[in-house]
Steps between C-alpha positions, in 0.01 A plus 500: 500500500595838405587749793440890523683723776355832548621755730264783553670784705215801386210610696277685245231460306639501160841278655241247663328362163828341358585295732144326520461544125785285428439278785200415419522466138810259570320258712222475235788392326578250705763641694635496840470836592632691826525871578727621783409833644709770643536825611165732323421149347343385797189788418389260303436214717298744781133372576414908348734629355474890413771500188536803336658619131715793495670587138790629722812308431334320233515711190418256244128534652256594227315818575193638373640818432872645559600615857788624641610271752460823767118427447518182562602566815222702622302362793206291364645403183602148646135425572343619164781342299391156728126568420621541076670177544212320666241667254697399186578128636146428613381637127761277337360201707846450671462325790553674837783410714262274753401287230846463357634397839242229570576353157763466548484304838221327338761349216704389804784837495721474820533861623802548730507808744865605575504456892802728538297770321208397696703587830674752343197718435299370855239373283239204691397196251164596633530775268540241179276263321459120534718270363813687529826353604808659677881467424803664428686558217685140481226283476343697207859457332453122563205513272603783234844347470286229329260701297514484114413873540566771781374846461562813769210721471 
């Protein structure tokens, strides 16, 4: 069987589909999938998570019109730019980040919460969904260091 190593290290909305986009669609595949989460990536496992998008650092976000990145930065704009995203994905019929995640644990994806981060960042497994396991770094190596693929995301 095929393997797939993800590690997802991004807590925002437009960061968090990749990871369970790819997961997913790998374990329809047939794959064994896992995805390791660290540092921001750990957003994406909370029980409600509030992600946000922000265009800042991320240039090569389309806009619907040209602004100076000063603009951007204006209180406010982090929220409306969120609502945009969510507007345009629900008229697309993308699926929301919810749905992607139970897929995904559906088609049998191990996700992996980085305990140092965990401790790191005081953060209670109370906090995450179901299903979740917790481990450092080395025993996600054990698995990736097998994978046919490994991607950092």
């Amino acid at each position: 069987m095929k393997k797939l190593a993800i590690i997802a290290t991004k807590g925002t909305l437009d960061w968090g589909y990749p990871p369970f986009i790819l997961a997913s669609t790998a374990a329809a595949l047939g794959y064994d999938v896992q995805i390791f989460f660290t540092f921001y990536g750990l957003q994406l496992l909370k029980k409600e998570p509030d992600l946000q998008v922000t265009s800042l650092g991320n240039p090569g976000m389309p806009m619907p019109m040209p602004m100076p990145v000063l603009l951007q930065a204006l209180p406010g704009m982090q929220g409306m730019m969120t609502a945009m995203m969510k507007k345009k994905m629900a008229d697309k019929g993308v699926a929301d980040l919810k749905e992607l995640r139970d897929l995904c644990q559906e088609a049998d994806v191990k996700f992996i919460a980085c305990q140092m981060t965990v401790d790191l960042f005081e953060m209670d497994h109370k906090e995450f969904i179901d299903g979740v396991e917790y481990a450092g770094a080395a025993a996600f190596f054990e698995f990736a260091g097998e994978s046919d693929i490994c991607l950092f995301i």
